[in-house]
Backbone as CSV, one residue per row, in Angstrom:
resi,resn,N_x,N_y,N_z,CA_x,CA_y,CA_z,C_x,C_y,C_z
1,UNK,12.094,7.597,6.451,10.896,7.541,7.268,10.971,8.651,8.310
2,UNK,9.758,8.869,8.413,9.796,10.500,9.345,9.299,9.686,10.303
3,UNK,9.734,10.360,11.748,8.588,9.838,13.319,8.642,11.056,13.607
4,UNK,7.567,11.779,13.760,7.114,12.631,14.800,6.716,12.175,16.199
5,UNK,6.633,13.488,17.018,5.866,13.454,18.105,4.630,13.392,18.378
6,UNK,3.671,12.827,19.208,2.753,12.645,19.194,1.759,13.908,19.592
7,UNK,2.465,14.637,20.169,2.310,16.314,20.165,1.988,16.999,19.070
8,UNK,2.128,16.420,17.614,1.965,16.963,16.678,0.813,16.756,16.101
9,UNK,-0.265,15.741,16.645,-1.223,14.989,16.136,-2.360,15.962,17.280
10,UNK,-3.501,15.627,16.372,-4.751,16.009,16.972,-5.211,15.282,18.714
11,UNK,-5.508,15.267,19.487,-6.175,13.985,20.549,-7.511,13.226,19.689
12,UNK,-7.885,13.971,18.766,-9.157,13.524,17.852,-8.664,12.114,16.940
13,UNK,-7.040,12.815,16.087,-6.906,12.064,15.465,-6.505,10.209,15.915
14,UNK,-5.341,10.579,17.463,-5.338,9.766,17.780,-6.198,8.787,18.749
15,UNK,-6.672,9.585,19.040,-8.272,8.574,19.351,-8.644,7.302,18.360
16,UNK,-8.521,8.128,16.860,-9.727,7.466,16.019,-8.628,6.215,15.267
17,UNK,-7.430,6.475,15.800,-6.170,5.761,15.596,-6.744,4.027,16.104
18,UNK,-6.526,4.488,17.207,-6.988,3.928,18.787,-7.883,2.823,18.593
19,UNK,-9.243,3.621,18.359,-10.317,2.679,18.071,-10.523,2.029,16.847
20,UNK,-9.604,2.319,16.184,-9.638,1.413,14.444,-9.318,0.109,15.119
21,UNK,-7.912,0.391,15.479,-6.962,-0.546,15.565,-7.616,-1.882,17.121
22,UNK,-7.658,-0.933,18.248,-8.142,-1.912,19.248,-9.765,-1.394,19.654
23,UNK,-10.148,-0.933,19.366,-11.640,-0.552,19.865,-11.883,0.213,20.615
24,UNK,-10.603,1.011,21.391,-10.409,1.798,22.458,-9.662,2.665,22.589
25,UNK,-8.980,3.525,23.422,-8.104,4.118,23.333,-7.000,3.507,24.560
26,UNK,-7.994,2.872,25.522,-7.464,2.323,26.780,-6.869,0.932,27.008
27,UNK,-5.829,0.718,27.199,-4.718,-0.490,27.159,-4.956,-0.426,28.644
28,UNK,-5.226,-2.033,29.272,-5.448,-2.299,30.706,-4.536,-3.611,30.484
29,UNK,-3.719,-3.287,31.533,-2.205,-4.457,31.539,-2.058,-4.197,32.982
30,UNK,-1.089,-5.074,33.387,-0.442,-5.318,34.696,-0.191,-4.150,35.241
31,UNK,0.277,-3.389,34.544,1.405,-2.424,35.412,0.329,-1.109,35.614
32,UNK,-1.094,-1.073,34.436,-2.224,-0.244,34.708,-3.371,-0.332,33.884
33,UNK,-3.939,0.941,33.994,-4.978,1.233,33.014,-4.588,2.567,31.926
34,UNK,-4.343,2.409,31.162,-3.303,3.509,30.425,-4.508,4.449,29.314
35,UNK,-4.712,5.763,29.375,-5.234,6.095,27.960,-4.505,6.588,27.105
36,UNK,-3.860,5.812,25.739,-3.245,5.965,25.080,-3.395,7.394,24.589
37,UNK,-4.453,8.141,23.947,-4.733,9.425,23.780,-3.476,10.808,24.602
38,UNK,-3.425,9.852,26.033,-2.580,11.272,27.185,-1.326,10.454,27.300
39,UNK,-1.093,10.017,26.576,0.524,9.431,26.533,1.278,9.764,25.674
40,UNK,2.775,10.147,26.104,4.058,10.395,25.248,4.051,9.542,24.067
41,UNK,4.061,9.964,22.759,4.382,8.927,21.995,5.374,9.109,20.465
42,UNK,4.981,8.421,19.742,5.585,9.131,18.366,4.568,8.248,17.019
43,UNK,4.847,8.635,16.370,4.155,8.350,14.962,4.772,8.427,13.636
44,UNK,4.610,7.490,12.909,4.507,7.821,11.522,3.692,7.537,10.467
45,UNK,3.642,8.769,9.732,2.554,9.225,8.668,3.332,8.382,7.161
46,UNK,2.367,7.974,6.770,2.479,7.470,4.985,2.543,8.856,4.243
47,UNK,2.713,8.710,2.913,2.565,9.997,2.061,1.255,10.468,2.174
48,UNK,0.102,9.969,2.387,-1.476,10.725,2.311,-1.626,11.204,3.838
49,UNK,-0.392,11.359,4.923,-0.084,11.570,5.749,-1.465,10.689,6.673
50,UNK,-1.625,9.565,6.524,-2.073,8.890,7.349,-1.386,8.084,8.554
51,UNK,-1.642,7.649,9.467,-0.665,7.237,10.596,-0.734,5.637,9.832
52,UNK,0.354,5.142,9.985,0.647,3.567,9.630,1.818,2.971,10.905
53,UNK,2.432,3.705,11.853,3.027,3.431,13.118,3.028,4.246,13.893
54,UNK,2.327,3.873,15.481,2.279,4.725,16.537,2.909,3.636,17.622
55,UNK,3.455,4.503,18.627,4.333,4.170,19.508,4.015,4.823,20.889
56,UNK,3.175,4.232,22.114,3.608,5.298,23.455,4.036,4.223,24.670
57,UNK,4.787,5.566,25.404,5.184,4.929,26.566,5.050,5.971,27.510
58,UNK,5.480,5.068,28.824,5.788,6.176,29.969,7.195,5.606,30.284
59,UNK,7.194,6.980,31.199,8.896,6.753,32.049,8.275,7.251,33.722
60,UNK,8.883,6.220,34.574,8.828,6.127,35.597,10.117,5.716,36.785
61,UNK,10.649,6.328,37.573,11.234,5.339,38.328,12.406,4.773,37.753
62,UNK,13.106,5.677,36.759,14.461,4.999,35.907,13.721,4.084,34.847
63,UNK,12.680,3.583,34.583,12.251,2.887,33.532,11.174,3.374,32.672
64,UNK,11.639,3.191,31.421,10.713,2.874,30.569,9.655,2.170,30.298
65,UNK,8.423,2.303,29.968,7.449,1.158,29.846,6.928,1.372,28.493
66,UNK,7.328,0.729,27.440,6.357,0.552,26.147,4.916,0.190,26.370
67,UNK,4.347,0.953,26.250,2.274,0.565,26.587,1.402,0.158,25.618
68,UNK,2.210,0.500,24.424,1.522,0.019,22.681,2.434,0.414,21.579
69,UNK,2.282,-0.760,20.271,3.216,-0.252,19.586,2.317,-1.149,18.186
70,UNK,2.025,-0.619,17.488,1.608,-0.489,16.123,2.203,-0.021,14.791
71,UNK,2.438,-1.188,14.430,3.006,-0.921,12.902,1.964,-1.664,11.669
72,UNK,1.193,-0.856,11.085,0.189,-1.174,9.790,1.041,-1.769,8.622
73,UNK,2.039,-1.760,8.507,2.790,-1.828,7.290,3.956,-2.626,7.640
74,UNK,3.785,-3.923,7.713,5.040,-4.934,8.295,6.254,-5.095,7.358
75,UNK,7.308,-4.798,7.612,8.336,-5.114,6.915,8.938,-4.628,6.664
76,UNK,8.477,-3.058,7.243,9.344,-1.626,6.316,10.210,-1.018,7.313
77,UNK,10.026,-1.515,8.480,11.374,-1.067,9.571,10.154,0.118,10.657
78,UNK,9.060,0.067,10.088,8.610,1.526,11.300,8.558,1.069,12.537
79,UNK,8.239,-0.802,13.095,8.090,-1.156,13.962,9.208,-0.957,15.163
80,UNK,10.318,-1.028,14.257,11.879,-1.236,14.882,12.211,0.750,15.209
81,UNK,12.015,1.304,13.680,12.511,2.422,14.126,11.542,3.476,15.418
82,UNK,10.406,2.960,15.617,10.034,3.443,16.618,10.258,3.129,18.334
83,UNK,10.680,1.935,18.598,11.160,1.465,19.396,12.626,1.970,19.755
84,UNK,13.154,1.998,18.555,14.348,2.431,18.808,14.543,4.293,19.054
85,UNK,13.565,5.117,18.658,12.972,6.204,19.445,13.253,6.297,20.707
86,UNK,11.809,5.541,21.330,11.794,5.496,22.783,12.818,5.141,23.160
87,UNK,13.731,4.081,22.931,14.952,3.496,23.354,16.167,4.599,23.632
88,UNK,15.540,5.943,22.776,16.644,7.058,22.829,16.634,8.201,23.566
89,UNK,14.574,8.161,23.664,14.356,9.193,24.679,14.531,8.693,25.856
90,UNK,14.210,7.056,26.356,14.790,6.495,27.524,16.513,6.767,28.288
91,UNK,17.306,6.596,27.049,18.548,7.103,27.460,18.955,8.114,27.921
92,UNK,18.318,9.134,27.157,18.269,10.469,27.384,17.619,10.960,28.926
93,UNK,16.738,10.150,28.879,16.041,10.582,30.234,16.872,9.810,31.155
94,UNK,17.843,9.301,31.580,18.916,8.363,32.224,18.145,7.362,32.475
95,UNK,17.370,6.694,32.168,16.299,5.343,32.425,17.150,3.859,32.011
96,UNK,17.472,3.205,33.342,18.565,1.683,33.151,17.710,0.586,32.200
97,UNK,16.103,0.969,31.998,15.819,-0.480,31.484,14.388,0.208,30.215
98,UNK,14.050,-0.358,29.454,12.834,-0.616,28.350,11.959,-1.762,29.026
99,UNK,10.890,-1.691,29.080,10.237,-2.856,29.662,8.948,-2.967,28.936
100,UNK,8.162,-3.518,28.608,6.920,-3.866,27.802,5.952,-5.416,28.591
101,UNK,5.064,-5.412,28.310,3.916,-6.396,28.212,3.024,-6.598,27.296
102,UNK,3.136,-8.166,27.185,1.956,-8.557,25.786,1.581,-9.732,26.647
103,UNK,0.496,-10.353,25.607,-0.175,-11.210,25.840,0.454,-12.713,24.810
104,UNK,0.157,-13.922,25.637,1.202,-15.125,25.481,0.525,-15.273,24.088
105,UNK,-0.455,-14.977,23.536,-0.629,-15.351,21.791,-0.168,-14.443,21.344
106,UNK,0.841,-13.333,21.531,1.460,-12.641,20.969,2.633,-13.096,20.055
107,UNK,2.797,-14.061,19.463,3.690,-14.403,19.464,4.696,-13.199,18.031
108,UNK,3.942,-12.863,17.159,4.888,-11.845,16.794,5.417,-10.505,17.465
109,UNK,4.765,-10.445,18.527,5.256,-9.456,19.086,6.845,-10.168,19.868
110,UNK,6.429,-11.309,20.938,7.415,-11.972,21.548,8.655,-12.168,20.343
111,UNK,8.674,-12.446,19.235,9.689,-12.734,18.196,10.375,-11.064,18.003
112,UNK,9.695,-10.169,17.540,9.946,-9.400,17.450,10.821,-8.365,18.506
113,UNK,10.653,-8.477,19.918,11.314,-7.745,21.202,12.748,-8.840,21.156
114,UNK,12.298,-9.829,20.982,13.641,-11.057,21.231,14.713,-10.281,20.206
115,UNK,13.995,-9.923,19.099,15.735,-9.971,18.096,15.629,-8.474,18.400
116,UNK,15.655,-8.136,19.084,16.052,-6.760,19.499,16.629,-6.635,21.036
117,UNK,16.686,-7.316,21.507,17.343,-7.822,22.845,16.804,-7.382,24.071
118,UNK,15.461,-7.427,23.623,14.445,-7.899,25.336,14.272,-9.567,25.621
119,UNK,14.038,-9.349,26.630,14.562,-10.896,27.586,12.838,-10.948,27.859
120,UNK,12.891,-11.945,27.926,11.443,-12.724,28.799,11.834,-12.308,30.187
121,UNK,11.187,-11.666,31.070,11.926,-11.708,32.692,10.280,-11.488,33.560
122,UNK,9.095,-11.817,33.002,8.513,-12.242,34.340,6.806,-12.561,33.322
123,UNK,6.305,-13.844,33.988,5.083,-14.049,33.660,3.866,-14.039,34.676
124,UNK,2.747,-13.199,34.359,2.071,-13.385,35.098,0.676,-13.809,34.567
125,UNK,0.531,-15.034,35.126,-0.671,-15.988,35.142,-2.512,-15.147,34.944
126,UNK,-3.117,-15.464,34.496,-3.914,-15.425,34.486,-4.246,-13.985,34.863
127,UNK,-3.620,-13.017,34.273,-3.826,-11.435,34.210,-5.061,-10.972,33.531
128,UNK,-5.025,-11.598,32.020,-6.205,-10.989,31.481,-7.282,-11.344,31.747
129,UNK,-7.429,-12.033,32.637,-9.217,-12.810,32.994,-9.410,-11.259,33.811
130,UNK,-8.208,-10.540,34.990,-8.504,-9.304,35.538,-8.668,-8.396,34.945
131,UNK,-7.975,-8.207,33.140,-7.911,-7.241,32.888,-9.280,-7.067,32.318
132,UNK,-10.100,-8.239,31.893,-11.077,-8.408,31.018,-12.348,-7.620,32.067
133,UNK,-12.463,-7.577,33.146,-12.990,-6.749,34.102,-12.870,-5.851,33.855
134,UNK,-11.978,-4.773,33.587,-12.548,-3.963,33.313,-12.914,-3.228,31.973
135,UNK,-12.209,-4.340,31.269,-12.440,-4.219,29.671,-12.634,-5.224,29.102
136,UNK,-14.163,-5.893,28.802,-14.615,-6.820,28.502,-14.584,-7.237,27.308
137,UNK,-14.010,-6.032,26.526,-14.223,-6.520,25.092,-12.733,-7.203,24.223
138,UNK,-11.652,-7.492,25.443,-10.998,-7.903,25.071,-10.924,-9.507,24.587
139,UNK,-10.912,-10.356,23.477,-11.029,-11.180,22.934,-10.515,-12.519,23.628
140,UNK,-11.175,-13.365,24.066,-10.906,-14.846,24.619,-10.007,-15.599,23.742
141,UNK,-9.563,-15.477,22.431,-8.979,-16.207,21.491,-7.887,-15.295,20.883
142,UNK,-7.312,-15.667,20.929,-6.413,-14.341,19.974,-5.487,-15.012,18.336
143,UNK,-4.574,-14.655,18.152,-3.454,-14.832,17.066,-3.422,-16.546,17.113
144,UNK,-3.496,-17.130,16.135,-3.306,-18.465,15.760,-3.864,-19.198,16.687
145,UNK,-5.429,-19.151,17.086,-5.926,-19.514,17.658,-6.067,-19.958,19.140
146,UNK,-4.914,-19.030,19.365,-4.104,-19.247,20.909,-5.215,-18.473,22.467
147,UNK,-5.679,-19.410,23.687,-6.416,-18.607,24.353,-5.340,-17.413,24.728
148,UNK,-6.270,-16.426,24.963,-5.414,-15.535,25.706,-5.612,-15.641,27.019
149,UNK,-4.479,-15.730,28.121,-5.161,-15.869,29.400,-4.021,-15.443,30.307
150,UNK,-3.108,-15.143,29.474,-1.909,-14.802,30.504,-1.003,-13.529,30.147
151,UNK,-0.046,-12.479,31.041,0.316,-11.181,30.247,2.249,-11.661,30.249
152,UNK,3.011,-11.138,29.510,4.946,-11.645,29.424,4.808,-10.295,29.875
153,UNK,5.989,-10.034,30.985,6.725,-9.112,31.087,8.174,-9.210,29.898
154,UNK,8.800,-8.256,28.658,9.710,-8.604,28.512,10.824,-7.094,28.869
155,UNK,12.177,-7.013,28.675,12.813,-6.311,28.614,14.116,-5.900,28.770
156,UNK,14.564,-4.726,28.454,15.948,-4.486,28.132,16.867,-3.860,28.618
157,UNK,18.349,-3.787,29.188,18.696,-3.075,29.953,19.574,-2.036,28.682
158,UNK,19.258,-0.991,29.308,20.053,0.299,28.282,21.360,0.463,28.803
């Protein structure tokens, strides 16, 4: 499996990434309002060189922040090997921790950070009713019929 940089991709292409997948390009979470488009990231292309895993974050302040992470193709390791990317440019950049946020019907995501050894370490209540302000089109119901109404801090120390 190849990961490129996200440097290597159009801003067109990943836009249209963006809005397949969430309707937007803009992820509004706790920690901000992020446009995925102007963020560090990485990718990988299928053989018809279509994107089937994208990955961005920022680094701030000794930490890492995972801001989105998309894998089209479950099972084949792109989810893991992209994480484990950032996990390398984090090191590299001397950064002590990986940190991420999802939403509590996440639950494959929450399964997924766990066996990779992010910790649950902070919940905050009733986030997305704020985040839905400024992005309304985020969905009242989510994954297995679960409301969405609250954001997990999880994460990892490097």
């Amino acid at each position: 499996m190849e990961i490129i940089s996200s440097k290597q991709l159009s801003k067109d292409r990943i836009n249209n990434f963006f809005m397949k997948q969430w309707g937007s390009p803009e992820m509004v979470i706790s920690s901000g309002i992020f446009d995925c488009t102007k963020l560090e990231g990485f990718a990988v292309l299928n053989t018809e060189g279509e994107i089937v895993g994208y990955i961005t974050f920022i680094i701030s302040d000794s930490e890492c922040e995972i801001i989105s992470l998309d894998s089209l193709e479950e099972g084949k390791g792109i989810g893991t090997a992209l994480v484990q990317k950032v996990e390398a440019v984090a090191k590299a950049e001397d950064c002590q921790k990986v940190k991420l946020i999802t939403t509590n019907d996440n639950l494959h995501a929450l399964g997924f950070y766990q066996k990779r050894g992010y910790d649950l370490t902070a919940l905050f209540k009733g986030a997305v009713k704020k985040a839905r302000e400024w992005k309304p089109e985020i969905p009242q119901t989510g994954n297995e019929g679960i409301p969405i109404r609250d954001e997990i801090l999880l994460s990892k120390r490097l």
